[in-house]
N, C-alpha and C positions, 0 to 999 in steps of 0.2 A: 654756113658753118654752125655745127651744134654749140650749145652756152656749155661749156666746162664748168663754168663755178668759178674757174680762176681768173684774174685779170689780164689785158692785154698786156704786152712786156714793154708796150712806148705808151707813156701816159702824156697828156697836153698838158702842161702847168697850169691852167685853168680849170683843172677837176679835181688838182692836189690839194689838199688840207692836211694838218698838221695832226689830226688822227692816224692819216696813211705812210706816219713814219716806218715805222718799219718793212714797209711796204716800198720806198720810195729813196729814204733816208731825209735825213734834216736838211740836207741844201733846197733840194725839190720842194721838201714841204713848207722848208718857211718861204721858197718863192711864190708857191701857190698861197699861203697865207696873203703875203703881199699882194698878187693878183686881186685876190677874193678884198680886200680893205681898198682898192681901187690906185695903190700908188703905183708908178710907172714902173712895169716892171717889162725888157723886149720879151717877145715872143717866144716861146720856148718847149720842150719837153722834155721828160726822163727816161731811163730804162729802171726799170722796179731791179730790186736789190738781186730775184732768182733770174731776171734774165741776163745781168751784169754778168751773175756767179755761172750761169750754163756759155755763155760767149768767152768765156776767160779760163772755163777749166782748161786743164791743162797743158797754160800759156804760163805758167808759173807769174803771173799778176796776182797781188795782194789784195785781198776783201779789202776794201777801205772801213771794214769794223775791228780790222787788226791794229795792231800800235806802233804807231810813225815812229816809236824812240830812234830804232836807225835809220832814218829818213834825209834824205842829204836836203838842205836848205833850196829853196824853191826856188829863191833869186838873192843878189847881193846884201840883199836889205834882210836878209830872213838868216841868224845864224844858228842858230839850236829850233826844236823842236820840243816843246814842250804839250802836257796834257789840259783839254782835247784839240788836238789839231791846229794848235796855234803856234807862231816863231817867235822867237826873242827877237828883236832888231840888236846888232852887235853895238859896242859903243860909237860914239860918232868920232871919228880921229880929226880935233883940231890944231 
């Protein structure tokens, strides 16, 4: 297979660095950070952000670089959605 220039579209998380965010996104990359510092991290790999974006077109799936504001809570513990990408825990009812 000739070299395109471009990357493969499955990376191993042990080639990821935190350069290849945009490449990758920040979960992959700070796992491969993780890797690469030697903490336990399982075995794993990614799809780069254009192979996510060409397997999803038009599946009406959300880039995950778009904004969760109406994003329905992920699990019981999770009730709003706030900026980036984090939940408010709702109050605790004693």
């Amino acid at each position: 297979m000739p070299d395109t220039g471009s990357p493969p579209p499955i990376l191993g998380l042990e080639v990821v660095t935190a350069a290849m965010v945009p490449l990758v996104g920040g979960k992959a990359a700070n796992l491969g950070e993780l890797l690469a510092a030697g903490l336990p991290v399982p075995d794993g790999f990614c799809l780069t952000t254009e192979a996510y974006r060409e397997a999803t077109a038009g599946t009406g799936a959300r880039a995950s670089s778009q904004t969760h504001s109406n994003r329905p809570p992920a699990s019981p513990r999770c009730s709003t959605w706030t900026t980036p990408n984090t939940c408010s825990a709702p109050a605790s009812s004693q």
